[in-house]
Every structure is written in C-alpha cells, then in structure tokens.
N, C-alpha and C positions, 0 to 999 in steps of 0.2 A: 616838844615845842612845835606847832603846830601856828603857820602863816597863811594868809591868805595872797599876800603881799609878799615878792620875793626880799631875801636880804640885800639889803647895803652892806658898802664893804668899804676902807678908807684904810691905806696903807701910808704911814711916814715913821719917819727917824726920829728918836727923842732919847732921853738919857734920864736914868732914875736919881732923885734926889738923894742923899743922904739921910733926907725921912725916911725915903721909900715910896714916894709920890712918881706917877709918872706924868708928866704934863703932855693935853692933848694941843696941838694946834689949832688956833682961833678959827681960821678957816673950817675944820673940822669939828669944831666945837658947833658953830653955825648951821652944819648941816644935822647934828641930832635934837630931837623934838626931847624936851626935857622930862624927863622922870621914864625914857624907853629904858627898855630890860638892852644890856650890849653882852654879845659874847666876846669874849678877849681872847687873842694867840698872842704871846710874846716870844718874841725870839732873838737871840744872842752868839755871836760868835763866840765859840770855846778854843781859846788861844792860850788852856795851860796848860801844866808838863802831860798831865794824862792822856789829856788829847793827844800832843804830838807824840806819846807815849807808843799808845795807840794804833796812830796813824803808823810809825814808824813800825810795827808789830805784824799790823796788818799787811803792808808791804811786803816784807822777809815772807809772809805765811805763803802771799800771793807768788813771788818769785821762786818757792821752793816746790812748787807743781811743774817747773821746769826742768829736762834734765840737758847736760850738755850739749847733747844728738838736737835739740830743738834749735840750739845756733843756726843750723845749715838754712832754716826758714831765714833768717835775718841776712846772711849774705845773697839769698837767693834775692832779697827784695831791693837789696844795696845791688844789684848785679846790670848793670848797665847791658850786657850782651842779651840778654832776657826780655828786657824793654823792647 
C-alpha cells in the first residue's frame, strides 16, 4: 500500500450488532471520502475465564523467580531508619 498522502486515523467506542454490523459514528462517517479503501483494527477487552486463567498463571510463574532470602529487599524498602 503505497500513499502519497499520510494516513488518517479515527478512534471511537461502538458495539457489534447481533448481525455482526459495526456501526461507525456520523461524525466519522463525514470525515471518509466514499468508496476509500479503510484499514480496520478492532479491539476488545477479553474478560473470560482464560484470560483470568492466564493472568492468574502468569502471576504464580512470575512470583516463583523469587526465593525467600529476596524478602530482606522489601523490609529494607519499608525501613524507615534507611530513609
């Protein structure tokens, strides 16, 4: 794809129909010249069990590169006489 003209960009909130329609906003409708070629990104919060699945997976992986002995860093930061 190849412009001479840089891109436009138009970011809003919308919700897909039960067709499967996504409706643009009027205002943003106004600003495309009709019949232009659009590139499309959609993007969606993922708030099911996998995700938190996941998330929750990822964490335990992350806190087990810790070993006990690392605590002393954490009192040292709580350490008021240090300050």
């Amino acid at each position: 794809m190849c412009h001479d003209e840089p891109m436009r960009a138009a970011e809003f909130e919308t919700t897909v129909s039960p067709g499967g329609q996504i409706a643009l906003p009027p205002e943003v409708v106004s600003e495309i010249p009709a019949g232009e070629q659009l590139r499309v990104v959609v993007m969606w919060d993922r708030l099911d069990e996998d995700w938190s699945a996941w998330r929750a997976a990822s964490h335990e992986r992350l806190e087990s590169a810790y070993c006990p002995e690392d605590a002393i860093y954490e009192k040292l930061i709580d350490d008021p006489a240090i300050r």
